[in-house]
C-alpha atoms as a printed R data frame, in Angstrom:
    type eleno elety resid chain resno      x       y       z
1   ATOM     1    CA   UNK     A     1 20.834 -49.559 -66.298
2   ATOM     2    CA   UNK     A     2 20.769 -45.275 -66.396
3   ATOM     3    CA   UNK     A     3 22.517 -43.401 -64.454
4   ATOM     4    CA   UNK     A     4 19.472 -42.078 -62.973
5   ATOM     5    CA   UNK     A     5 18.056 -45.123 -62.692
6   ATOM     6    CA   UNK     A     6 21.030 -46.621 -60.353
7   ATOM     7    CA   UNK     A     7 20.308 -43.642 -58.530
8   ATOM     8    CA   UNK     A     8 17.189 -44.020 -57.501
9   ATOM     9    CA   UNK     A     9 18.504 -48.377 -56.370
10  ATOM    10    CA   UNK     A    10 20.826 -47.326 -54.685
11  ATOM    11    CA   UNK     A    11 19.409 -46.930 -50.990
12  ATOM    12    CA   UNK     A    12 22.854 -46.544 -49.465
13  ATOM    13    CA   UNK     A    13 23.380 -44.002 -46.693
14  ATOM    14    CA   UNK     A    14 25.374 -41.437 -48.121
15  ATOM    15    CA   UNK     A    15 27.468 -38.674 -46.486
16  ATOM    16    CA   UNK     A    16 29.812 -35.971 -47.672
17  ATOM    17    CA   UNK     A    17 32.682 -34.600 -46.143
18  ATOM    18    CA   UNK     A    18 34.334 -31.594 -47.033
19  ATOM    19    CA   UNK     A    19 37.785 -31.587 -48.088
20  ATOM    20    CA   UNK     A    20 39.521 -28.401 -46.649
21  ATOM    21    CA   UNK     A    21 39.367 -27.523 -42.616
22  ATOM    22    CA   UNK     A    22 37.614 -30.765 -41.936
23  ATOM    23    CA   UNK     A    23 39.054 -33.977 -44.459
24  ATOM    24    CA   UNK     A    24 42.898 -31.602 -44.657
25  ATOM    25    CA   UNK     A    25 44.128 -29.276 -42.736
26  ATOM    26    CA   UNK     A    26 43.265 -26.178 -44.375
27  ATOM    27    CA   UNK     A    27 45.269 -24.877 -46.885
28  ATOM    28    CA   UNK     A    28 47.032 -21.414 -46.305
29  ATOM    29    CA   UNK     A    29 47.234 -18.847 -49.217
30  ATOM    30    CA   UNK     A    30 49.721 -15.861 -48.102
31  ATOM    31    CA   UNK     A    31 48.626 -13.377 -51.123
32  ATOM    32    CA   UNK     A    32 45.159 -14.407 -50.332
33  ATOM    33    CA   UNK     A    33 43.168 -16.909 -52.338
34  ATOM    34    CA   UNK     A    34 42.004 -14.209 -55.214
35  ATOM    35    CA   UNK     A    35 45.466 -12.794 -55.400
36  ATOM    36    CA   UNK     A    36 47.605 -16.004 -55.944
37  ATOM    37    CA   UNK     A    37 47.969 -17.313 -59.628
38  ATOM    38    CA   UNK     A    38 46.412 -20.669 -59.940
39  ATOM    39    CA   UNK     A    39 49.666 -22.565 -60.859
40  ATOM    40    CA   UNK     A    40 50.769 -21.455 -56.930
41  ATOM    41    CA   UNK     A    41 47.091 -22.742 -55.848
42  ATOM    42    CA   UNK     A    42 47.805 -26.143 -57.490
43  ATOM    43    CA   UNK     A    43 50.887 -26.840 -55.925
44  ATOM    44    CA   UNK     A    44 49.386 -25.808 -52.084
45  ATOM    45    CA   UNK     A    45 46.385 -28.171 -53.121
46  ATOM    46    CA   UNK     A    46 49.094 -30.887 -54.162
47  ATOM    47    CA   UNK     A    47 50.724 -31.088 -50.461
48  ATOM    48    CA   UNK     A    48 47.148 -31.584 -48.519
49  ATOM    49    CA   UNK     A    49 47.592 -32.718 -44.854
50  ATOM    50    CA   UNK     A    50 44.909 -35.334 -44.183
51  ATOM    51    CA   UNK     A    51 43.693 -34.993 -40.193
52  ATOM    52    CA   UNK     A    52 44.122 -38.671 -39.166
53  ATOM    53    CA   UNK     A    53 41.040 -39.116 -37.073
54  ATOM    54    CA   UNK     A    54 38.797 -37.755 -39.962
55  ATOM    55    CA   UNK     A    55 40.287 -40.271 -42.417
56  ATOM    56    CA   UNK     A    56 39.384 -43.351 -39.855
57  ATOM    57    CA   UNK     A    57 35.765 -42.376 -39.817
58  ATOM    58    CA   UNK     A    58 35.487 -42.050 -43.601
59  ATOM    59    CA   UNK     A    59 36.659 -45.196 -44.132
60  ATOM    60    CA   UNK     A    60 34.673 -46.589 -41.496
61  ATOM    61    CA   UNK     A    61 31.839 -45.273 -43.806
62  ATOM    62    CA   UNK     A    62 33.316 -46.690 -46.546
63  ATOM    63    CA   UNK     A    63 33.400 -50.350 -45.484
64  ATOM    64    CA   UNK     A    64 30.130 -49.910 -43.873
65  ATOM    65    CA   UNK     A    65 29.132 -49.462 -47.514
66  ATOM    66    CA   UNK     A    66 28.032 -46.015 -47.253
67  ATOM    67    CA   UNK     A    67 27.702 -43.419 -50.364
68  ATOM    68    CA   UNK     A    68 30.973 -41.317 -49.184
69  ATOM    69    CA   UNK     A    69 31.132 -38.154 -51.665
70  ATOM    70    CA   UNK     A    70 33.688 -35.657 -51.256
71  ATOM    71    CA   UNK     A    71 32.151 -32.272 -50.986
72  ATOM    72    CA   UNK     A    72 34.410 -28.377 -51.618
73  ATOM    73    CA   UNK     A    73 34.497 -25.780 -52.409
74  ATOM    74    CA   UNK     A    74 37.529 -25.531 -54.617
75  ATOM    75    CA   UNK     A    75 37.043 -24.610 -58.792
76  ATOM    76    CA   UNK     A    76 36.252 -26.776 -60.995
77  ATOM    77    CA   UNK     A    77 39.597 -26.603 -62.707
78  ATOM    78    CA   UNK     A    78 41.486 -27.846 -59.995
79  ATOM    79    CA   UNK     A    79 39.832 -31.328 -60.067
80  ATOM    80    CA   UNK     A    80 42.711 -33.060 -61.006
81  ATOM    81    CA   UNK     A    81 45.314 -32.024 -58.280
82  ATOM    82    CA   UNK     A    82 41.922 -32.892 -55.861
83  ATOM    83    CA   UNK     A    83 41.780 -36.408 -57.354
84  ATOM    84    CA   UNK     A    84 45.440 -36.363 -56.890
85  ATOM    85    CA   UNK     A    85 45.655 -35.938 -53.430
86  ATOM    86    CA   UNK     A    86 42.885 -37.934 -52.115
87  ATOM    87    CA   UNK     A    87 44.254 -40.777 -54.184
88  ATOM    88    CA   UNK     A    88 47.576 -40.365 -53.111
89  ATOM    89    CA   UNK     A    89 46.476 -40.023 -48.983
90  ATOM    90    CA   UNK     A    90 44.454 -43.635 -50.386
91  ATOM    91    CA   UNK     A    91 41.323 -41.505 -49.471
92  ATOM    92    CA   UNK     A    92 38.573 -43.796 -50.195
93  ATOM    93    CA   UNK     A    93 35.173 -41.952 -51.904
94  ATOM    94    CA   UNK     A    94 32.864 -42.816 -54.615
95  ATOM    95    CA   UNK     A    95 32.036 -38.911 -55.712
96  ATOM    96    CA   UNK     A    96 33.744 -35.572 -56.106
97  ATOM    97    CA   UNK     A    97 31.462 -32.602 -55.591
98  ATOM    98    CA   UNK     A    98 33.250 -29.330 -56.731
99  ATOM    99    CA   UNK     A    99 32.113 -25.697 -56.346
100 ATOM   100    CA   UNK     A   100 30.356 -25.983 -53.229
101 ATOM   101    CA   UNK     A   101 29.679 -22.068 -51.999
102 ATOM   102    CA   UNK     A   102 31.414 -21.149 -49.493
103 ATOM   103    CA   UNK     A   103 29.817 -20.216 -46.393
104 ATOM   104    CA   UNK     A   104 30.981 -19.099 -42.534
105 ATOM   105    CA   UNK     A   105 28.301 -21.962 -41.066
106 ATOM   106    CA   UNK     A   106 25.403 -24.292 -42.825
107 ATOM   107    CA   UNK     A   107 22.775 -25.350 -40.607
108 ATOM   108    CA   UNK     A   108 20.702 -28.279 -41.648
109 ATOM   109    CA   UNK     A   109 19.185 -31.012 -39.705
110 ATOM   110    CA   UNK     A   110 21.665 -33.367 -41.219
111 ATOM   111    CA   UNK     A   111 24.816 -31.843 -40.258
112 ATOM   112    CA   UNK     A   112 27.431 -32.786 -37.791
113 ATOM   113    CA   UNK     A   113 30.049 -31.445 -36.047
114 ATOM   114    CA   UNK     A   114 33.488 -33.289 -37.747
115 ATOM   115    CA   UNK     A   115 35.755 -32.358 -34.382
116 ATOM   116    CA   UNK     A   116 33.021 -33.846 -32.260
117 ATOM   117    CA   UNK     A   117 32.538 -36.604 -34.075
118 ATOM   118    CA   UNK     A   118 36.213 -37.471 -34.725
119 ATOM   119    CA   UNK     A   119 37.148 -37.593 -30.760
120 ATOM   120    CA   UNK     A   120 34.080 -39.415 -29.918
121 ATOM   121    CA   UNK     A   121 34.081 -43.202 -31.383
122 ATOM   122    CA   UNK     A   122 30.553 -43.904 -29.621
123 ATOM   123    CA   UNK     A   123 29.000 -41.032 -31.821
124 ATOM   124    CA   UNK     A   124 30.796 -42.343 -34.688
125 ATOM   125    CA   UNK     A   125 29.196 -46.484 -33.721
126 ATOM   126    CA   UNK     A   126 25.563 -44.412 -33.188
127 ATOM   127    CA   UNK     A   127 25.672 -42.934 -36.373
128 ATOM   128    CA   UNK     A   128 26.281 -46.147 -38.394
129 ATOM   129    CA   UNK     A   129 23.996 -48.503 -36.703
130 ATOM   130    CA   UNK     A   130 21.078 -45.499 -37.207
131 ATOM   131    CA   UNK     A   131 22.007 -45.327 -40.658
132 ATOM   132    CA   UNK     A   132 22.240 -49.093 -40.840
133 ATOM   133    CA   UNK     A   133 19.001 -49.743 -39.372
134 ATOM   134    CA   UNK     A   134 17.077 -47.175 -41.195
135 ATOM   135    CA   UNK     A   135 18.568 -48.741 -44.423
136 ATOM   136    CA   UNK     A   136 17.362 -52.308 -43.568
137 ATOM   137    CA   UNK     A   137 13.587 -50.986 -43.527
């Protein structure tokens, strides 16, 4: 089967988390992002702090059989130490979406708030049981 075709079969509920400030604790650059040479960026993006409560939800997405993609804004050519990390944290996720741009806020009527939703486990239960029934349809 395509690509495109498993695509379109696969009716899983799928959400993406982003990786810095919400999946990690954000990563601090003291020259600045733009003014720190990439080999320095690579080894910041190497020693990511996963936020504990975060993690717990994804994988209760996960084994709730969820689409979970991995969503950030970091360059394309730091895939690797990306891969590296969430592998090594055993950060469970079934995409990698790289070059998201970078924003202050995105509104959508899809989006949630991750520090509400990580402190409250009902929200967390409501969320998968809408998703789950929805998917059953």
């Amino acid at each position: 089967m395509s690509e495109e075709r498993k695509e379109i079969v696969d009716r899983r509920p799928v959400i993406a988390y982003d990786i810095d400030g919400t999946l990690c604790v954000e990563p601090r650059f003291e020259k600045g992002f733009n003014n720190t040479p990439d080999e320095e960026i690579v080894e910041i993006y190497s020693r990511c702090f996963p936020i504990p409560s975060v993690i717990d939800m994804v994988w209760g997405h996960y084994e709730a059989d969820w689409k979970v993609l991995m969503w950030t804004a970091r360059d394309e050519r730091f895939r690797d130490v990306t891969e590296e990390c969430l592998g090594a944290n055993a950060i469970p996720y079934h995409g990698l979406i790289m070059n998201k741009p970078y924003m202050h806020a995105y509104i959508g009527n899809e989006c949630l708030n991750v520090r509400r939703m990580a402190s409250n486990k009902q929200a967390q239960q409501n969320l998968l049981n809408f998703y789950g029934r929805r998917r059953k349809r």
